[in-house]
ZATI-355902 format. One record per residue (C-alpha): residue number from 1; x, y, z; residue in one letter. Coordinates in steps of 0.25 Angstrom, whole numbers. Layout:
<pts>
+-----+-------+-------+-------+-----+
|   n |  east | north |    up | res |
+-----+-------+-------+-------+-----+
| NUM |     X |     Y |     Z |   A |
...
+-----+-------+-------+-------+-----+
</pts>
This chain:
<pts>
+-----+-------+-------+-------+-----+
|   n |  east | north |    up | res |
+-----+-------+-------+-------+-----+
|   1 |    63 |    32 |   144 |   X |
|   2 |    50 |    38 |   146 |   X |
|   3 |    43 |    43 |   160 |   X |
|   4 |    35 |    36 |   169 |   X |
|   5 |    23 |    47 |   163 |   X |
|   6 |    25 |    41 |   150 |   X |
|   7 |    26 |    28 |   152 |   X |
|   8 |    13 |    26 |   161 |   X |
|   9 |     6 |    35 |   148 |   X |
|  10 |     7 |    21 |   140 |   X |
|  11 |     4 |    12 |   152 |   X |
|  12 |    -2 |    -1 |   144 |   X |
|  13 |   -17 |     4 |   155 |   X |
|  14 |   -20 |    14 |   144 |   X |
|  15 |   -20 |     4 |   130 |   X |
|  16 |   -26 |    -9 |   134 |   X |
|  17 |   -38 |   -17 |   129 |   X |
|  18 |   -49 |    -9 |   138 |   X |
|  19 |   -46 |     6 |   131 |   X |
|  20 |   -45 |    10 |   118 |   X |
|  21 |   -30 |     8 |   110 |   X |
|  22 |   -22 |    20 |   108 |   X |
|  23 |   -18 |    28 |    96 |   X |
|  24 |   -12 |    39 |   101 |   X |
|  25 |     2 |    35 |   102 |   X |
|  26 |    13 |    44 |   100 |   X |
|  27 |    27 |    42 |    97 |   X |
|  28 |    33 |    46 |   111 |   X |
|  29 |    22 |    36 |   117 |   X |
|  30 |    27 |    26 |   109 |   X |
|  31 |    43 |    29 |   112 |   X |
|  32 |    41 |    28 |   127 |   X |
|  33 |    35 |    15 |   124 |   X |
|  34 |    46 |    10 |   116 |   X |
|  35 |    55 |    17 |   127 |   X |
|  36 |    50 |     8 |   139 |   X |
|  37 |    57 |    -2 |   148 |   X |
|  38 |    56 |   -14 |   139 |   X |
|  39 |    48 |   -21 |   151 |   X |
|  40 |    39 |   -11 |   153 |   X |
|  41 |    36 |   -11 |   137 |   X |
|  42 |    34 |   -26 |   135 |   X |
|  43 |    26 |   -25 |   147 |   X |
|  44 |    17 |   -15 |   142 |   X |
|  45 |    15 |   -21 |   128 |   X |
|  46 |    12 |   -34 |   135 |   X |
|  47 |     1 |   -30 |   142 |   X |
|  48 |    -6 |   -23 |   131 |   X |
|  49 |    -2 |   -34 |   121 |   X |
|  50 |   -11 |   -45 |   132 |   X |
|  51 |   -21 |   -34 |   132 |   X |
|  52 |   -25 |   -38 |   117 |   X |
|  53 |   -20 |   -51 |   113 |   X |
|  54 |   -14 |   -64 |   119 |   X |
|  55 |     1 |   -62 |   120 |   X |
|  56 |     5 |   -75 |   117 |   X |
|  57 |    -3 |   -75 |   103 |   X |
|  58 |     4 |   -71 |    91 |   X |
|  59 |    -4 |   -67 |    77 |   X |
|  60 |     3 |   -73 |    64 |   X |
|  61 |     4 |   -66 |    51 |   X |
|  62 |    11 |   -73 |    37 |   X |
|  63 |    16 |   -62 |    28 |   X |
|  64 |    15 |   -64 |    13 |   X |
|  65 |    23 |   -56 |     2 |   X |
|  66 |    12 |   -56 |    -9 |   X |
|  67 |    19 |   -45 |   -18 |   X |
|  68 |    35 |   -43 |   -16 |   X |
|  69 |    45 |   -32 |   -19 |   X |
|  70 |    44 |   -22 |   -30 |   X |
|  71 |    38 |   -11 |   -20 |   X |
|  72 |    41 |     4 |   -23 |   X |
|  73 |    42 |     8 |   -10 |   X |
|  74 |    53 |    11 |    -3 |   X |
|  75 |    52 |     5 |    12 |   X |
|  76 |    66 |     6 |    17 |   X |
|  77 |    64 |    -9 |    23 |   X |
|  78 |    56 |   -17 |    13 |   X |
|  79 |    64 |   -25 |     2 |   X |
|  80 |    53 |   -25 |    -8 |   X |
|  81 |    55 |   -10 |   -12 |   X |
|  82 |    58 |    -8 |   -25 |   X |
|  83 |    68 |     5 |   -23 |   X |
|  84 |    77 |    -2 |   -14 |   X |
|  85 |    91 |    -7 |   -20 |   X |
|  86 |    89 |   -22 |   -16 |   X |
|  87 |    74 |   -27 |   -18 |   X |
|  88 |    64 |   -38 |   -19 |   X |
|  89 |    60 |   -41 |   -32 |   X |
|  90 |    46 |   -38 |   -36 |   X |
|  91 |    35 |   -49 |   -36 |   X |
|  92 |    21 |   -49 |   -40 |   X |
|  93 |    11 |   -50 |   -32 |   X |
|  94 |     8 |   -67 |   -26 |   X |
|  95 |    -4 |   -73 |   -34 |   X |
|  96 |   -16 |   -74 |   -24 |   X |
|  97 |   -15 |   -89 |   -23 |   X |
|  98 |    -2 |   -90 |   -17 |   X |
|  99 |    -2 |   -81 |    -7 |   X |
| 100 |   -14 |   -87 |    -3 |   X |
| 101 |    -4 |  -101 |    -2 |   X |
| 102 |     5 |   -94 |     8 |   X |
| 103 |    -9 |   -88 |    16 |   X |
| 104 |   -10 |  -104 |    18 |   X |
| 105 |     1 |  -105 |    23 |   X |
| 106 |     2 |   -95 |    33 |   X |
| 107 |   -12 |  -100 |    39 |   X |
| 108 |    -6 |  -112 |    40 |   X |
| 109 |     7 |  -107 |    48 |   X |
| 110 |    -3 |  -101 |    56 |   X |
| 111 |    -4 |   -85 |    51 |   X |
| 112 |   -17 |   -78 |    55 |   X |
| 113 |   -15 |   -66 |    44 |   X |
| 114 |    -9 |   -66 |    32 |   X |
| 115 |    -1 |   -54 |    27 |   X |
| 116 |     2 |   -51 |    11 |   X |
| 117 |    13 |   -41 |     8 |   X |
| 118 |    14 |   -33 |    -6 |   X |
| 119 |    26 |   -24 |   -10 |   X |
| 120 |    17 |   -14 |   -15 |   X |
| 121 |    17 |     2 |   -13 |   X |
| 122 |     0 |     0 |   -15 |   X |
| 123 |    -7 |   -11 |   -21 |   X |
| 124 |   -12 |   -11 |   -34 |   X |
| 125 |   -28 |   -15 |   -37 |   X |
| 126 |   -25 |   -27 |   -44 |   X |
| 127 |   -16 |   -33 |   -34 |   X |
| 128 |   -23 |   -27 |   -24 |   X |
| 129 |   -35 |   -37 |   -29 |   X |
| 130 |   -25 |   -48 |   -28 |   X |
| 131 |   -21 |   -45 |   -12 |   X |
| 132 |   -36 |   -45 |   -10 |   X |
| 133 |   -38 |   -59 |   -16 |   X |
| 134 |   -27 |   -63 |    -7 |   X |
| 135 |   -33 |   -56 |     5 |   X |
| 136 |   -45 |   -65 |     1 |   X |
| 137 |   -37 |   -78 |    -1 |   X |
| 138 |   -30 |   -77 |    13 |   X |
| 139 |   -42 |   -72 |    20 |   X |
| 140 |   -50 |   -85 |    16 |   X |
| 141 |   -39 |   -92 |    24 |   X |
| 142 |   -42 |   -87 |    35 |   X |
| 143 |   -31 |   -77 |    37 |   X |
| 144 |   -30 |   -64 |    39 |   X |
| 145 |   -26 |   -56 |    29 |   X |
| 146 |   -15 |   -44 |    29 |   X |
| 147 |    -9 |   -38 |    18 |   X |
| 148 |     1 |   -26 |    14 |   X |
| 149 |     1 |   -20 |    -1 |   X |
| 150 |     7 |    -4 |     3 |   X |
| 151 |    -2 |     8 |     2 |   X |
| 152 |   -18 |     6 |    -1 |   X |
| 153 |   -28 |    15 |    -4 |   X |
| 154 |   -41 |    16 |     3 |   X |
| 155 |   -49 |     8 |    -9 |   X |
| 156 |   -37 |    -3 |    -8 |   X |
| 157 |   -40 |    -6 |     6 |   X |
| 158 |   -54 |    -9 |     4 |   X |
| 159 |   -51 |   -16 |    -7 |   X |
| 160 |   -42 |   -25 |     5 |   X |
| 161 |   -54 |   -25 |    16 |   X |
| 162 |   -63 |   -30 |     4 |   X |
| 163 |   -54 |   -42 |     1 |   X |
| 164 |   -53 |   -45 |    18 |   X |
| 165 |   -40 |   -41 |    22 |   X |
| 166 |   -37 |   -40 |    36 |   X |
| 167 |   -24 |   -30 |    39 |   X |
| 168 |   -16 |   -22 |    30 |   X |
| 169 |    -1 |   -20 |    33 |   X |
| 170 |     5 |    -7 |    32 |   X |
| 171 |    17 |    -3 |    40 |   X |
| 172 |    19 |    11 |    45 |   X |
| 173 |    34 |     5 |    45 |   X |
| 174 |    40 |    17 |    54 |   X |
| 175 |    36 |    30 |    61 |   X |
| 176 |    31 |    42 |    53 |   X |
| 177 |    44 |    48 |    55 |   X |
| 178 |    52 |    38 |    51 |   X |
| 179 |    45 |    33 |    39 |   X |
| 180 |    52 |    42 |    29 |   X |
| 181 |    65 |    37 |    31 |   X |
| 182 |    60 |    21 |    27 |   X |
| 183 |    49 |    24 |    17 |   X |
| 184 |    48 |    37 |     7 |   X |
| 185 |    38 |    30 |    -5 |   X |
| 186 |    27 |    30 |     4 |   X |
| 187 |    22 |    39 |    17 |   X |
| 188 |    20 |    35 |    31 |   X |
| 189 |     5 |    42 |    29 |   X |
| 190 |     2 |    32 |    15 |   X |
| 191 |     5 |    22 |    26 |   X |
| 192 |    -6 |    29 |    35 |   X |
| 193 |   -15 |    29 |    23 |   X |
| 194 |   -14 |    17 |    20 |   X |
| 195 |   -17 |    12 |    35 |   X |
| 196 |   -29 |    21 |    35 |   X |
| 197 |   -35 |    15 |    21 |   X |
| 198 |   -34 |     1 |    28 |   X |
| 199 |   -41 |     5 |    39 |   X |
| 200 |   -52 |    10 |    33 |   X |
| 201 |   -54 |    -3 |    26 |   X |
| 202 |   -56 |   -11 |    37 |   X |
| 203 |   -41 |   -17 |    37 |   X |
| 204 |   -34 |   -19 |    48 |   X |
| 205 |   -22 |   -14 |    48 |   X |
| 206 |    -8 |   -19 |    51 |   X |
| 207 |     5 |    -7 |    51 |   X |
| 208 |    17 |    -7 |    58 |   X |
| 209 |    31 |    -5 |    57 |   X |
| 210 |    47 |    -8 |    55 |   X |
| 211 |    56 |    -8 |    66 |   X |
| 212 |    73 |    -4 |    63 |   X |
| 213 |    71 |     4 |    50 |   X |
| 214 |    81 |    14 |    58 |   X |
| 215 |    70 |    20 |    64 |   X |
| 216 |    72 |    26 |    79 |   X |
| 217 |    62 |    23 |    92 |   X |
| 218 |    54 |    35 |    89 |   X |
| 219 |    51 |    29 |    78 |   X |
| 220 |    48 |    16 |    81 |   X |
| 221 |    40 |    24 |    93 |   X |
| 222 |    31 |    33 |    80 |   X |
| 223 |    27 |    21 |    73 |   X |
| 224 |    22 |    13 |    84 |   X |
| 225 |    15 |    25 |    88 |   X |
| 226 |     9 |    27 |    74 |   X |
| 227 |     5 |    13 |    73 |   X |
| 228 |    -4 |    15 |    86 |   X |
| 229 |    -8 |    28 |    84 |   X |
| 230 |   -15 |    25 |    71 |   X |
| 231 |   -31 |    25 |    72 |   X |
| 232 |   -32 |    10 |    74 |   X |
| 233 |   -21 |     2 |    78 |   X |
| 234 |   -14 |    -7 |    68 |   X |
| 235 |   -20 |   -23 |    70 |   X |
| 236 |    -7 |   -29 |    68 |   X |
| 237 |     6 |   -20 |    69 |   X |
| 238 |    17 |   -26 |    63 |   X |
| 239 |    32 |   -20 |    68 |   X |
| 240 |    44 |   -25 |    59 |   X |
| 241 |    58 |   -27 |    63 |   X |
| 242 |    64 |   -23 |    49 |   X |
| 243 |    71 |   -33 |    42 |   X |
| 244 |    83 |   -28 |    34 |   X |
| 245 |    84 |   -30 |    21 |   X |
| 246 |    95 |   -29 |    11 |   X |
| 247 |    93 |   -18 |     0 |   X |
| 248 |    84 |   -10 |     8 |   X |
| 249 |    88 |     2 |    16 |   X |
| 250 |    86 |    -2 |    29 |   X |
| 251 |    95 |   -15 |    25 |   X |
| 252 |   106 |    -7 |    37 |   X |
| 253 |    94 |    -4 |    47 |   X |
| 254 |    98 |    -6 |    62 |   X |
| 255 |    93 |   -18 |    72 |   X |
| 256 |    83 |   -15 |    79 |   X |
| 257 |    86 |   -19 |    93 |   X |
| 258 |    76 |   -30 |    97 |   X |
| 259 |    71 |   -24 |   110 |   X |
| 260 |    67 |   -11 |   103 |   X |
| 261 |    58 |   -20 |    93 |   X |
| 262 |    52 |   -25 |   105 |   X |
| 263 |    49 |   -12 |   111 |   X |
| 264 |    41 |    -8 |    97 |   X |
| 265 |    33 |   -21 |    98 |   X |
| 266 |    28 |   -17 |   111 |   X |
| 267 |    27 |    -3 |   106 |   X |
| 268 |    17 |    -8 |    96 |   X |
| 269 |     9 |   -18 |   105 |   X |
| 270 |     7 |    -6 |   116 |   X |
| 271 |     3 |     6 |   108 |   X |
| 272 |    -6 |    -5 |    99 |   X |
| 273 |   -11 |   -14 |   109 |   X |
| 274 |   -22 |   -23 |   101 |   X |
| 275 |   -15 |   -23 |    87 |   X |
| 276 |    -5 |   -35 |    85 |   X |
| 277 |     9 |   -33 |    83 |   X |
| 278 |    17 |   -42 |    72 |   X |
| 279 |    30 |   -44 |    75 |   X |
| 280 |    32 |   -41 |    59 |   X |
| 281 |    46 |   -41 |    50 |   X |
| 282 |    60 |   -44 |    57 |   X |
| 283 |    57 |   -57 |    66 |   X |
| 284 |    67 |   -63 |    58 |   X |
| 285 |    76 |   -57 |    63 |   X |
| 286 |    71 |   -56 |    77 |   X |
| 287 |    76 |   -66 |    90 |   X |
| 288 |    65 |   -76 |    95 |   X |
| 289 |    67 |   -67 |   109 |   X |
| 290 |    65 |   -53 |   101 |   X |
| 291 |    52 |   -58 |    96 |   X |
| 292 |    48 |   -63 |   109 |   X |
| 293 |    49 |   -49 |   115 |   X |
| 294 |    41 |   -45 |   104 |   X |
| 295 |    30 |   -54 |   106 |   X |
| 296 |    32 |   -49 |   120 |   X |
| 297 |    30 |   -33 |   115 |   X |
| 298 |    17 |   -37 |   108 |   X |
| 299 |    19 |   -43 |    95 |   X |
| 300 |     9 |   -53 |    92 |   X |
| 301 |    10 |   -56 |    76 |   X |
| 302 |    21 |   -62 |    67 |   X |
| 303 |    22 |   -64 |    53 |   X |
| 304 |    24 |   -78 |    53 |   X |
| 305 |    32 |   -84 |    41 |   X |
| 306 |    45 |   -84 |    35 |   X |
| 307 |    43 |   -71 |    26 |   X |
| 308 |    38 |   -58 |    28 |   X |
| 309 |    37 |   -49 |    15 |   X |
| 310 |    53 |   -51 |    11 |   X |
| 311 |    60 |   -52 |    23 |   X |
| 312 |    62 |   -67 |    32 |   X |
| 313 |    52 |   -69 |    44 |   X |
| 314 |    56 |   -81 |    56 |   X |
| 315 |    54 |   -94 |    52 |   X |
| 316 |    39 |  -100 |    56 |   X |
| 317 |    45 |  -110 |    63 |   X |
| 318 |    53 |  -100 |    72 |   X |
| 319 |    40 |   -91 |    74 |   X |
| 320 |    34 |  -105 |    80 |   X |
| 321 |    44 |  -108 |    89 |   X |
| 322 |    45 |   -95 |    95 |   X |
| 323 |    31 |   -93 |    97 |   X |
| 324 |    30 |  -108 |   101 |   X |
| 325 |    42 |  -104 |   112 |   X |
| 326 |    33 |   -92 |   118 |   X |
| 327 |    20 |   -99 |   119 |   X |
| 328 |    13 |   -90 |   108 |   X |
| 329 |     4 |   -94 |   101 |   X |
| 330 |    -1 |   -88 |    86 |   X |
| 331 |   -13 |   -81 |    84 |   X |
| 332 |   -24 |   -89 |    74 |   X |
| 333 |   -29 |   -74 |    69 |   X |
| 334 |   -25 |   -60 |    71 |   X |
| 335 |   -35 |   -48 |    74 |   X |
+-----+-------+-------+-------+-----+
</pts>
C-alpha cells in the first residue's frame, strides 16, 4: 500500500475540468492507483467521471465483423489468426450493401457509432476503397463511423479522413513489456505508428487493451499508463476482459478476479478523465453486479449486440433490463 505522500500526488484537485488533462503518468503512479482502498478508488473515479460526463449515461457501440479469419498475425488471444491449430475459416470481405443492412439495424437498436472489424495485418488499396464506401454508407445514416483493418500507413489514413471516418480502433493490447510474450508478428512501436498516422489525419482515435492474458499488476498498471501518457488521450478506451477460446494459446488463461477488473476501469477513467471508457469484450461472461461496479469505476460505453468480432456478447435484451434496473439511460451520440 502506498503512503499518505503518494497518495495525496494523485488527489482527483489536480486532473479535473478547470486544468489541463495529464500525460505524464508513469507506471508506479498508475500501481498505487490500482493499489488503493477500493472505496477510495471508486471514489476518486467517480468524481472525475461527473466532472466530464453524466454518470447515469451510457454511449452505445454495434460492432460488425466485415472481413473474418484468415489473419497472418499471431495474437495469442484472437481466433482468426491463421498459425494457430484451431481457427476461423477465412471469409471475404462483406459486400457494401450488407453491411450497410446491419448499420440499420444497430441505428434502430439504438447504436450512436458503428464499428467495422477486418482480420487484416494492413489493408489493401482495393479493399481499402471498399471500407470507404462503407464509411460513407453508414455515415449518411447518421452514425458515427469506427473501423479497425491492422496497420496503416500515413497515405491510408487520409485516405480514411477523406471518406469521413470518425475513430480508428487500434489496441496497444498490453504493456510495452509484456507484449512480446502475446504478439511476436508485429511490434508494439507499428502499433504507435500507426496511432500516430491516424492522428495526423484528423481521426480520432480509439486504443486500449486486454485484461487476463497472464499478465501481472504492473503490467496492467504500464498499459494504462501508456494509454494516458500518449500526446492526446484516446476518445474512446476500450478495456477487454479476454474471452477464451479454444485453439488459441491463451485457451488455459487464469480468471481474472472481478474486483481487479474494476479497479483497471477506474484506473483508466482517473488518469483519462474526458475519454469514454467501453466496457468492451468479456461481459458475457461478467455478472449483472460486476458490471454495475464497472459503470461505477467509469465505464460509459458498451458494444451493444449479441456478437462482437467472433466471440458471444449479452443478449440486448439483458443489456436493457440491466441498465433499465439502474436508471441509466443511453447516450443518442458519442463525442
Amino acid at each position: 500500500m502506498a503512503d499518505g505522500s503518494s497518495l495525496s500526488a494523485l488527489s482527483p484537485s489536480q486532473t479535473n475540468a478547470g486544468t489541463p488533462l495529464r500525460h505524464d503518468w508513469t507506471r508506479d503512479e498508475v500501481e498505487t492507483l490500482l493499489n488503493l482502498p477500493f472505496p477510495e478508488l471508486l471514489y476518486r473515479a467517480q468524481t472525475l467521471h461527473r466532472q466530464f460526463f453524466d454518470p447515469t449515461e451510457i454511449q452505445i457501440s454495434t460492432l460488425l465483423s466485415i472481413k473474418t479469419g484468415g489473419c497472418p498475425e499471431d495474437c495469442a488471444y484472437c481466433p482468426q489468426s491463421s498459425r494457430h491449430d484451431e481457427r476461423i475459416k477465412a471469409e471475404k470481405l462483406m459486400a457494401v450493401d450488407g453491411v450497410i443492412a446491419e448499420a440499420k439495424r444497430a441505428k434502430e437498436a439504438g447504436a450512436a457509432r458503428f464499428c467495422m472489424g477486418a482480420a487484416w495485418r494492413s489493408p489493401k488499396d482495393h479493399d481499402l476503397e471498399t471500407v470507404c464506401s462503407m464509411i460513407e454508407g453508414v455515415k449518411a445514416l447518421g452514425l458515427e463511423t469506427c473501423v479497425t483493418l491492422g496497420m496503416l500507413d500515413d497515405r491510408q489514413a487520409h485516405r480514411l479522413k477523406d471518406a469521413g471516418l470518425d475513430y480508428y480502433n487500434h489496441n496497444i493490447d498490453t504493456s510495452p513489456e509484456f507484449y512480446g510474450e502475446i504478439i511476436s508478428t508485429r511490434t508494439y512501436q507499428d502499433r504507435l505508428d500507426t496511432l500516430s498516422n491516424v492522428r495526423d489525419a484528423g481521426i480520432n482515435v480509439c486504443c486500449g487493451g486486454i485484461v487476463g492474458m497472464g499478465e501481472g499488476e504492473s503490467d496492467r498498471a504500464g498499459m494504462i499508463a501508456s494509454l494516458a501518457s500518449m500526446p492526446k488521450h484516446p476518445e474512446s478506451v476500450p478495456i477487454n476482459l479476454l474471452v477464451k477460446v479454444a485453439g488459441t494459446p491463451l485457451q488455459t488463461a487464469e480468471e481474472v478476479d472481478p474486483i481487479d477488473f474494476v479497479r483497471v476501469i477506474a484506473a483508466a477513467r482517473i488518469t483519462m478523465p474526458s475519454s469514454h471508457v467501453r466496457l468492451a469484450a468479456g461481459r458475457e461472461n461478467m455478472t449483472d453486479e460486476a458490471q454495475t461496479l464497472c459503470f461505477l469505476a467509469g465505464a460509459n460505453s458498451i458494444f451493444y449486440g449479441e456478437r462482437l468480432l467472433t466471440t458471444p456478447n449479452p443478449a440486448a435484451t439483458r443489456d436493457r433490463q440491466l441498465l433499465d434496473r439502474l436508471g441509466m439511460s443511453t447516450t443518442v451520440s458519442a463525442k
